[in-house]
C-alpha positions in Angstrom: -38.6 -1.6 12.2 -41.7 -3.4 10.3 -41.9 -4.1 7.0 -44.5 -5.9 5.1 -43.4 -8.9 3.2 -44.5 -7.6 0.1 -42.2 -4.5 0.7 -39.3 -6.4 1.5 -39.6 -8.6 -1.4 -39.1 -5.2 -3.4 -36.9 -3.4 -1.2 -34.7 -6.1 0.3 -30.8 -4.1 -0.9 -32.1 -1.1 0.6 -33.6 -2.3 3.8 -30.6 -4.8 4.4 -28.1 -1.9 3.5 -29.9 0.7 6.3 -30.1 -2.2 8.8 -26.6 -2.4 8.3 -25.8 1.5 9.1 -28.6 1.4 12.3 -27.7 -1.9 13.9 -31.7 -2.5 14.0 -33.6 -5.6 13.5 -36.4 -5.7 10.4 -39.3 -7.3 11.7 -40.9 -9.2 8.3 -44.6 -9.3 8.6 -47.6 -10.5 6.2 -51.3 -9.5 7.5 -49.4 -7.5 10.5 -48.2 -11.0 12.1 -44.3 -11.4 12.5 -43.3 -14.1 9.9 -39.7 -13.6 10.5 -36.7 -11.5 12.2 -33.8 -10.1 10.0 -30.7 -9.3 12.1 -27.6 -7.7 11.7 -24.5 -10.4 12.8 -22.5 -10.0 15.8 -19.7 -7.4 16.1 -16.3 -9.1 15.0 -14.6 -10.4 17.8 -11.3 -8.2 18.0 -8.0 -9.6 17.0 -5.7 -10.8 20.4 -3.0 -8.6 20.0 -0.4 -11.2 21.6 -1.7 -13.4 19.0 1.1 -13.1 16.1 3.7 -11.1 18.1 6.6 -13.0 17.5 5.8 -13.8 13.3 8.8 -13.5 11.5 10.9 -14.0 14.8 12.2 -17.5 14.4 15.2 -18.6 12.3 16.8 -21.6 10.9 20.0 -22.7 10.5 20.9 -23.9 7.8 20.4 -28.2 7.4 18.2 -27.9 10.3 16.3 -31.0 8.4 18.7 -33.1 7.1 18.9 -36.5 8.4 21.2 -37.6 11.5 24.3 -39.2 11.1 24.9 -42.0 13.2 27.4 -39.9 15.6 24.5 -37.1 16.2 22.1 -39.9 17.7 24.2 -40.7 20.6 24.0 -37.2 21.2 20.6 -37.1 21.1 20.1 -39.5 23.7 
């Protein structure tokens, strides 16, 4: 679609709202030569569905941060 400048400047909300619906660029002209492109943005990139499968899944036990004791670092070795 082409639009004149002058209409855009007065119709921008309704011209940006049906580009929105129809997926189709807006051509901006002024004296019939193309000053500028208007596109809708890329479809959202879909969600990985293995990404977050295991949220909520892990557990602690409890004092799972306290400090070692000096016996527990021989075991840690």
């Amino acid at each position: 679609m082409q639009v004149a400048i002058s209409v855009f400047k007065t119709q921008c909300t309704r011209l940006v709202r049906e580009m929105s619906s129809t997926l189709e660029p807006i051509q901006i002209t002024n004296h019939g030569k193309v000053m500028a492109i208007l596109t809708p943005p890329p479809p959202a990139a879909k969600a990985n569905p293995a990404c977050g499968c295991l949220q909520g899944s892990v557990t602690y036990r409890p004092g799972w941060d306290e400090p070692l004791g000096a016996d527990d670092w021989d075991a840690c070795k």
